[in-house]
PDB file with one MODEL, atoms N, CA, C and O in Angstrom:
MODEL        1
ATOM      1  N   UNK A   1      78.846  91.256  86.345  1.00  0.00           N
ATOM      2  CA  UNK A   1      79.186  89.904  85.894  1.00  0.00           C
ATOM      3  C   UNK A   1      78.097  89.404  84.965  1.00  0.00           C
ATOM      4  O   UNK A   1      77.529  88.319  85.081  1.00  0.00           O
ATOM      5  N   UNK A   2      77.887  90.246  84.102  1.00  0.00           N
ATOM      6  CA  UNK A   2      76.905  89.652  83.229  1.00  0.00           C
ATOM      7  C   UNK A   2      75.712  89.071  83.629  1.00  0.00           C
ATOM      8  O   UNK A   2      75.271  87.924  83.552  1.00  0.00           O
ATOM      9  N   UNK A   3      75.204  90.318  84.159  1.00  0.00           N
ATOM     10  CA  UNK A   3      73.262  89.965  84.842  1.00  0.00           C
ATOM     11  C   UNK A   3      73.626  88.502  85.961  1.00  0.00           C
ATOM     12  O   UNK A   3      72.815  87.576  85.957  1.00  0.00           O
ATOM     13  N   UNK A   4      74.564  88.442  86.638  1.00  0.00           N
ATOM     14  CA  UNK A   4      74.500  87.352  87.282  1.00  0.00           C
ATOM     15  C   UNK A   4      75.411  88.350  88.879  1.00  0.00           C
ATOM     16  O   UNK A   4      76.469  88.979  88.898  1.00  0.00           O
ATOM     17  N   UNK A   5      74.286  88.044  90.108  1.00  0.00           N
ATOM     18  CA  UNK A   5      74.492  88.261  91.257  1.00  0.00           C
ATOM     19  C   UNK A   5      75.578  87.265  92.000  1.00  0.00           C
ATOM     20  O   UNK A   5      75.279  86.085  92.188  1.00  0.00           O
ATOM     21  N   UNK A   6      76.815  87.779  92.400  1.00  0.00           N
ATOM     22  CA  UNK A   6      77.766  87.279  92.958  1.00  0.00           C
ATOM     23  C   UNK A   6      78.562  87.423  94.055  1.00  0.00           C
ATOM     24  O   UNK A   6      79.153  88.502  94.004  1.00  0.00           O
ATOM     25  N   UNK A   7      78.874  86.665  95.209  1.00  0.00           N
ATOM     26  CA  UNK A   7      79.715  87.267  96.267  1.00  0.00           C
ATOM     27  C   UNK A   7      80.656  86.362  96.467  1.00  0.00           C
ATOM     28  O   UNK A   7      80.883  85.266  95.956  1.00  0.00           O
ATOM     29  N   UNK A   8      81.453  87.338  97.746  1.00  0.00           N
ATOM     30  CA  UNK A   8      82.662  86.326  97.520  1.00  0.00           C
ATOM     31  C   UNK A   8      82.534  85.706  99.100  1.00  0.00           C
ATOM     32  O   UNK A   8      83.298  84.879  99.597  1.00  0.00           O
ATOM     33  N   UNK A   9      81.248  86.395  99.807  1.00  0.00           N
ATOM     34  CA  UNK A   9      80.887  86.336 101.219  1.00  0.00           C
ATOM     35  C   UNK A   9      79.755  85.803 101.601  1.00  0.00           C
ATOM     36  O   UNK A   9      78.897  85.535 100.760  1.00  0.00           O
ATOM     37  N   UNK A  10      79.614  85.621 102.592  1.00  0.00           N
ATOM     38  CA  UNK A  10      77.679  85.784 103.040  1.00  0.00           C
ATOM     39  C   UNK A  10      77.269  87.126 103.134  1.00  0.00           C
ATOM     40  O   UNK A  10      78.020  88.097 103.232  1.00  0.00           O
ATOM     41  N   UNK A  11      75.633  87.134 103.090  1.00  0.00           N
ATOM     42  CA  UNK A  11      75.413  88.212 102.820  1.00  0.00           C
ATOM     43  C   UNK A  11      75.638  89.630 104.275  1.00  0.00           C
ATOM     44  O   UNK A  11      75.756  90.854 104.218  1.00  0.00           O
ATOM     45  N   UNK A  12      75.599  88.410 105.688  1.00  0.00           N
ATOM     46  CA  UNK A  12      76.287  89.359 106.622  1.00  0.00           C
ATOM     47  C   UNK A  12      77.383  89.889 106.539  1.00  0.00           C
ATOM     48  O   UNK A  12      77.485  90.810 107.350  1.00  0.00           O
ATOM     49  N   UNK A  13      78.515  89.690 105.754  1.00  0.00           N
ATOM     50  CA  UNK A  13      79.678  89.955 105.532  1.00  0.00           C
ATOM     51  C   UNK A  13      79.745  90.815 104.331  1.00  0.00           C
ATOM     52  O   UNK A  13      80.898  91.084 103.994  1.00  0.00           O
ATOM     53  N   UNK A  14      78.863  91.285 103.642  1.00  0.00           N
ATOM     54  CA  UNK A  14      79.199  92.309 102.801  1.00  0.00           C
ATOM     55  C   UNK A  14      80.289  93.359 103.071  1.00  0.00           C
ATOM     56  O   UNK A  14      80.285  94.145 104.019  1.00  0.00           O
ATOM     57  N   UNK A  15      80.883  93.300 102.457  1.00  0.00           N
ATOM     58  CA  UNK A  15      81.674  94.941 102.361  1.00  0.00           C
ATOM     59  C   UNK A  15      83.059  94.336 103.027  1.00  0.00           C
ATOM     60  O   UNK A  15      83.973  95.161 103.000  1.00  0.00           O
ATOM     61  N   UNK A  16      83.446  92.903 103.695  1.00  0.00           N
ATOM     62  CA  UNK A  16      84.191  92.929 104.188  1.00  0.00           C
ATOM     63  C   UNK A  16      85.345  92.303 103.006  1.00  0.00           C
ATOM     64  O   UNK A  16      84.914  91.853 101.944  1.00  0.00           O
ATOM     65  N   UNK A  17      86.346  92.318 103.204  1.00  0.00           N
ATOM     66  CA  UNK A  17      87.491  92.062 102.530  1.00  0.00           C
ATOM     67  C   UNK A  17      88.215  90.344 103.108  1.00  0.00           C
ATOM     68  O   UNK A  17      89.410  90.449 103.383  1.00  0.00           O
ATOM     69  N   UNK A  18      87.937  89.646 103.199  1.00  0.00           N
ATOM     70  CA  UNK A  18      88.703  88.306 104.238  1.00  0.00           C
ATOM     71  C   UNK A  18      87.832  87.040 103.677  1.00  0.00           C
ATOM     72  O   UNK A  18      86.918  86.902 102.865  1.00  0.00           O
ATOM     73  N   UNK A  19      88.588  86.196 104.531  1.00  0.00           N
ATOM     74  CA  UNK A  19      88.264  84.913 103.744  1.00  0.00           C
ATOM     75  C   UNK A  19      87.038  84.502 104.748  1.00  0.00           C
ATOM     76  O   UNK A  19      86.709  84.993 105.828  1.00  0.00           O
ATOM     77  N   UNK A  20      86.498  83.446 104.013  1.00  0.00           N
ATOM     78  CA  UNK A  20      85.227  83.203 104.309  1.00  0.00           C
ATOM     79  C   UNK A  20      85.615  82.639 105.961  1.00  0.00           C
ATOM     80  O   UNK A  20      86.787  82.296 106.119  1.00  0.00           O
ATOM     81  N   UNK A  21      84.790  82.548 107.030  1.00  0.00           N
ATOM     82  CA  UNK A  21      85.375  82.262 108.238  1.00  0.00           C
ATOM     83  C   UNK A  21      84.883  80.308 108.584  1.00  0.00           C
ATOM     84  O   UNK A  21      85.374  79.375 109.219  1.00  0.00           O
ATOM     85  N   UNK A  22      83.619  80.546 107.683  1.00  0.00           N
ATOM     86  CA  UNK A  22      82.933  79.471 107.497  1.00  0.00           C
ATOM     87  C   UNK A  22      84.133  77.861 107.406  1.00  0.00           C
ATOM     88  O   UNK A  22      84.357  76.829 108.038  1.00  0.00           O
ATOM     89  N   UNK A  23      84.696  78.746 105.910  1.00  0.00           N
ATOM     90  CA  UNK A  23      85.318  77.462 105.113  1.00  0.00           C
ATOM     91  C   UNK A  23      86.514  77.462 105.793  1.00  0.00           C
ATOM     92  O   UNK A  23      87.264  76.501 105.618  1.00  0.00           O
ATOM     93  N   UNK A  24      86.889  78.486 106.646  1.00  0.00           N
ATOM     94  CA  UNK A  24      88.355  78.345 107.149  1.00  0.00           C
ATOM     95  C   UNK A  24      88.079  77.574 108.440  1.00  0.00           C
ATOM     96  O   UNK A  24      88.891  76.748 108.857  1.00  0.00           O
ATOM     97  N   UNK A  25      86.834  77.869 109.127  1.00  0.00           N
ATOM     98  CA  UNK A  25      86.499  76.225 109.797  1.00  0.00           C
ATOM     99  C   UNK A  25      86.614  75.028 109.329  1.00  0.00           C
ATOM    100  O   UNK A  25      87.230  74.135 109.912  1.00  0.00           O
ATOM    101  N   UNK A  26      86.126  74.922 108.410  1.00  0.00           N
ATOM    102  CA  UNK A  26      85.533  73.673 107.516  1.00  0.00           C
ATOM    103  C   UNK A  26      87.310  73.149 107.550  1.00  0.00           C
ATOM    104  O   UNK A  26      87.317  72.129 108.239  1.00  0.00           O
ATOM    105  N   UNK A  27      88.583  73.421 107.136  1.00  0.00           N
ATOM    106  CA  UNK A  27      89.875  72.891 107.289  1.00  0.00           C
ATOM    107  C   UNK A  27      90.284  73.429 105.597  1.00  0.00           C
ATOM    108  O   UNK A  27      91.138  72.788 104.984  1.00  0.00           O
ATOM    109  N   UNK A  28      89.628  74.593 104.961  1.00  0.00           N
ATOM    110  CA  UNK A  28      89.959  74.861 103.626  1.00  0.00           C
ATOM    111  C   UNK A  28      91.101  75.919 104.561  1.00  0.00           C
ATOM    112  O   UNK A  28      91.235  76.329 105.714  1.00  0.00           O
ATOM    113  N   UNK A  29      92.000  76.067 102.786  1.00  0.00           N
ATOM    114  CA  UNK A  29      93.081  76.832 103.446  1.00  0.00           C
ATOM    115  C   UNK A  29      92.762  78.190 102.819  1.00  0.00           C
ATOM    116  O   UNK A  29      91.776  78.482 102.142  1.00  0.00           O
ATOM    117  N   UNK A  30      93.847  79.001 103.201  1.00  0.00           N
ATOM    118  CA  UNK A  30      93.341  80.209 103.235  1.00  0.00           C
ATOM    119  C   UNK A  30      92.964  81.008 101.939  1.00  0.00           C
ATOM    120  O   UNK A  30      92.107  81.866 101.728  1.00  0.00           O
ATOM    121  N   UNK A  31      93.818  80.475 101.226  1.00  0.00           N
ATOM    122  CA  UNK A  31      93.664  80.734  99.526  1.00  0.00           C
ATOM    123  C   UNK A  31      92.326  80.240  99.082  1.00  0.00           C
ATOM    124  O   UNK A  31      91.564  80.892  98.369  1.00  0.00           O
ATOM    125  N   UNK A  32      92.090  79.036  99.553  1.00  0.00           N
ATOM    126  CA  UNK A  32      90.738  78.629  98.976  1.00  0.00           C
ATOM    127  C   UNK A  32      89.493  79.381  99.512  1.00  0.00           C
ATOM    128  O   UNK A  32      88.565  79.844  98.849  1.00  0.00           O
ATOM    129  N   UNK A  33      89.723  79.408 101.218  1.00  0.00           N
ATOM    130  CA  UNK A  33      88.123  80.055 101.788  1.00  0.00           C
ATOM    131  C   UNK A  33      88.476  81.684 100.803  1.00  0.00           C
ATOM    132  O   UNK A  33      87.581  82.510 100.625  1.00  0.00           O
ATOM    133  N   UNK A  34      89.657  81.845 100.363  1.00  0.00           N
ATOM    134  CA  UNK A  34      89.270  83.526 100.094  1.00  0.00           C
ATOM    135  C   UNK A  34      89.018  83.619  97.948  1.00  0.00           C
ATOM    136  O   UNK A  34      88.988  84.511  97.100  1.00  0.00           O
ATOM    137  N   UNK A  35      88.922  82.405  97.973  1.00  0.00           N
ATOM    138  CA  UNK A  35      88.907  82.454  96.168  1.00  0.00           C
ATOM    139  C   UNK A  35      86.906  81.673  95.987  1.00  0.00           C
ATOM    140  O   UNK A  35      86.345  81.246  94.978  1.00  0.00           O
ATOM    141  N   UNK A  36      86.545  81.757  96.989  1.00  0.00           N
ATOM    142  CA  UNK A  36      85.125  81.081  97.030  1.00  0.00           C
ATOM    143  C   UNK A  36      84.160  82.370  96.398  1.00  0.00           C
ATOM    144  O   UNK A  36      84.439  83.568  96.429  1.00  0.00           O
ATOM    145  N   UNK A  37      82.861  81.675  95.780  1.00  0.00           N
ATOM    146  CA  UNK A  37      82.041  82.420  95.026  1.00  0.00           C
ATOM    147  C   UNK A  37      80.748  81.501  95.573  1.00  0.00           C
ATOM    148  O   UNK A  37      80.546  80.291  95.672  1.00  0.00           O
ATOM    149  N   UNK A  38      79.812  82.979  95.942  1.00  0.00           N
ATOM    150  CA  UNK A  38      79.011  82.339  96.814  1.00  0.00           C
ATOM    151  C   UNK A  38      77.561  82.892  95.430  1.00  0.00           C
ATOM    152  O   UNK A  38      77.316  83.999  94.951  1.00  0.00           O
ATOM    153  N   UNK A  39      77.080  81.881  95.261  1.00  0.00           N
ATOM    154  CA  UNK A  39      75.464  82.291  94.092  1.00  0.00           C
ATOM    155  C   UNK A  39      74.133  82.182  94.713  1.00  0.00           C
ATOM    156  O   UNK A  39      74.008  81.025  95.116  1.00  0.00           O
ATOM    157  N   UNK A  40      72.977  82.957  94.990  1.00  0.00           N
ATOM    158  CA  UNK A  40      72.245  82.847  95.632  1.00  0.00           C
ATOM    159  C   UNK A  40      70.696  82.459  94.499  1.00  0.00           C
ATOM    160  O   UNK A  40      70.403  83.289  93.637  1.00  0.00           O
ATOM    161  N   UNK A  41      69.931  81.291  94.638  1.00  0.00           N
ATOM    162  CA  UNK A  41      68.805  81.692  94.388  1.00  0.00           C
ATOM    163  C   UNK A  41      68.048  81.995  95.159  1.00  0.00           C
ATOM    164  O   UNK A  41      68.311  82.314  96.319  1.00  0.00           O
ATOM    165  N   UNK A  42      66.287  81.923  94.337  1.00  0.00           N
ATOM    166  CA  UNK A  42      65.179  81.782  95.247  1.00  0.00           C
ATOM    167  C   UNK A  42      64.333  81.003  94.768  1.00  0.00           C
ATOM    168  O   UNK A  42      64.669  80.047  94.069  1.00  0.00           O
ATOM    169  N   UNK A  43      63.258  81.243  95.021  1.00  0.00           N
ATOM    170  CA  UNK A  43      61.817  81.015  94.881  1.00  0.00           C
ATOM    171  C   UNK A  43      61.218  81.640  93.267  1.00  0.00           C
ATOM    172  O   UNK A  43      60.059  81.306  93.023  1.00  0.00           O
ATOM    173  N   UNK A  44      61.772  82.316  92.419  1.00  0.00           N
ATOM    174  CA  UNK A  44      61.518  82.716  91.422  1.00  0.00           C
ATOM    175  C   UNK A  44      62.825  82.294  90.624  1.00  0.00           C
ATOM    176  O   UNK A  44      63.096  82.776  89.524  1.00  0.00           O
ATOM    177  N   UNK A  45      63.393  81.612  91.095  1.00  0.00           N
ATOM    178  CA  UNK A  45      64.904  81.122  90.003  1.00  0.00           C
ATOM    179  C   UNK A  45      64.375  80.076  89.211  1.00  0.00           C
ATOM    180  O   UNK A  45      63.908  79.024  89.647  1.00  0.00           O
ATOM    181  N   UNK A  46      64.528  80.616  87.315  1.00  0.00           N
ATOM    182  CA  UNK A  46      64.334  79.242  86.741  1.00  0.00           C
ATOM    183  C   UNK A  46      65.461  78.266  86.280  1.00  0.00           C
ATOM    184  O   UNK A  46      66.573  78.569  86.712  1.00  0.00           O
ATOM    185  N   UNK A  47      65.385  76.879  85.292  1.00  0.00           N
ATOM    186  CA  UNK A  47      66.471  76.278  85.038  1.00  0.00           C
ATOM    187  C   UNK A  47      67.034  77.279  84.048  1.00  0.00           C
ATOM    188  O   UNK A  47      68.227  77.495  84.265  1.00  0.00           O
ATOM    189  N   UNK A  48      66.513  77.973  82.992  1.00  0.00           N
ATOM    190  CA  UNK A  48      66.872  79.119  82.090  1.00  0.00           C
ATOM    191  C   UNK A  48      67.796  79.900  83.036  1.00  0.00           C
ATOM    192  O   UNK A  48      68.924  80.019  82.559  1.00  0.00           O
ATOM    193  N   UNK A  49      67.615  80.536  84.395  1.00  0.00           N
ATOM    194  CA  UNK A  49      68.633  81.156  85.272  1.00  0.00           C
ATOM    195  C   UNK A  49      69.531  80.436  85.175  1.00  0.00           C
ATOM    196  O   UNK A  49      70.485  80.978  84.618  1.00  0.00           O
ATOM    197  N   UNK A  50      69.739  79.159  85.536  1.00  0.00           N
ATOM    198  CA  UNK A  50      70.517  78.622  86.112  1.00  0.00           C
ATOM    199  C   UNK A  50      71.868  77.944  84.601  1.00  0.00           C
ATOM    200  O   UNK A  50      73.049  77.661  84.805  1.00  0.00           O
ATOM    201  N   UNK A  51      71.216  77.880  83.398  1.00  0.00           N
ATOM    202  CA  UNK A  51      71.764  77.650  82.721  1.00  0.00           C
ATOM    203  C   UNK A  51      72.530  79.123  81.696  1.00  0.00           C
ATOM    204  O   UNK A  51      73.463  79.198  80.897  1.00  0.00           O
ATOM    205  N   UNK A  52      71.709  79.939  82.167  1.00  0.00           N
ATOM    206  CA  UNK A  52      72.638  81.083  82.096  1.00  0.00           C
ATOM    207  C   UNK A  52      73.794  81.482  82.457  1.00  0.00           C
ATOM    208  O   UNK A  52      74.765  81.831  81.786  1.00  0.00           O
ATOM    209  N   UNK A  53      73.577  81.387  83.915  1.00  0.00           N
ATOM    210  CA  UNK A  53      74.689  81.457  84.866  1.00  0.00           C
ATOM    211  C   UNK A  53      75.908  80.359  84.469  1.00  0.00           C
ATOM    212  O   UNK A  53      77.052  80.797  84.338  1.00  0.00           O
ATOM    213  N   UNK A  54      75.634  78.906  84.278  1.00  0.00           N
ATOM    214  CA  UNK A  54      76.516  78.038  83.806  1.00  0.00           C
ATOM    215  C   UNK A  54      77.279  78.589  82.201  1.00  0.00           C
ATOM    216  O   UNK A  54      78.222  77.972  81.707  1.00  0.00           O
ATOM    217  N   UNK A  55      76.882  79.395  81.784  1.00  0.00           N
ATOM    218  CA  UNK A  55      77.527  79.991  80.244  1.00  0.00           C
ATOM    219  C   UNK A  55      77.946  80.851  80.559  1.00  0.00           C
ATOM    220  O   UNK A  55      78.760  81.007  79.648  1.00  0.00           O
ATOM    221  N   UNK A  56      78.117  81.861  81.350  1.00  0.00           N
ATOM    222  CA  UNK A  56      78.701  82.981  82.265  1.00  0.00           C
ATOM    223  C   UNK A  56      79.805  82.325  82.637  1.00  0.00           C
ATOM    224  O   UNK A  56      80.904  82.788  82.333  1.00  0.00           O
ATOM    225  N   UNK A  57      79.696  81.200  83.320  1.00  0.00           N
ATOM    226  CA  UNK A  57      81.078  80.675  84.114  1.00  0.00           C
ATOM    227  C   UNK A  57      81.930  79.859  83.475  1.00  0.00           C
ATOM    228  O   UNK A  57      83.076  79.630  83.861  1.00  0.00           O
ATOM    229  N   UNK A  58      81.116  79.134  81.923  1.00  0.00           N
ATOM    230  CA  UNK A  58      81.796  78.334  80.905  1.00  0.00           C
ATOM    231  C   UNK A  58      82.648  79.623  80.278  1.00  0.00           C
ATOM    232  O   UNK A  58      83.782  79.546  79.805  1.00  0.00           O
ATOM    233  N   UNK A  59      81.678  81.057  80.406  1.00  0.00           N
ATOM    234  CA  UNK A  59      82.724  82.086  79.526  1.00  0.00           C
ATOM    235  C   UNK A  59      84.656  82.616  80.103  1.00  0.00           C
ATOM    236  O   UNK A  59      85.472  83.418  79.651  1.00  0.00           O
ATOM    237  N   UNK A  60      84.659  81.672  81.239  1.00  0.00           N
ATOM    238  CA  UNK A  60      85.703  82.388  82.252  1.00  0.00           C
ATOM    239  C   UNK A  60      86.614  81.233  81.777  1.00  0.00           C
ATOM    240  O   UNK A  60      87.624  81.636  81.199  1.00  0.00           O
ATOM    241  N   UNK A  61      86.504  79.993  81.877  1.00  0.00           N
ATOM    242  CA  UNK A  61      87.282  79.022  81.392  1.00  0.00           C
ATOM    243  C   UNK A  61      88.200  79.017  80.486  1.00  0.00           C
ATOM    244  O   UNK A  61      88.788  77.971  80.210  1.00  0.00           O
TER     245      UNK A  61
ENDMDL
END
């Protein structure tokens, strides 16, 4: 995805295929907990990251 780290899970849930269990608590429906995109920073993330990532996701629009 264009130098940009993405899931559609937490990171305990790698590899699994299903909707988030989180958001299907939360009262999202099932389409939504399973169309979620989860972005992680850190401690070394700059606003330059972050405005990257926002032109990555302006490119999908």
């Amino acid at each position: 995805l264009k130098g940009v780290a993405v899931s559609s899970g937490s990171a305990c849930s790698s590899g699994k295929v299903t909707a988030s269990h989180v958001l299907s608590a939360m009262g999202h429906a099932p389409t939504q907990a399973q169309s979620a995109l989860r972005f992680s920073t850190g401690w070394n993330t700059t606003d330059a990251d972050i405005v990257s990532l926002a032109d990555v996701m302006r490119s999908f629009s």
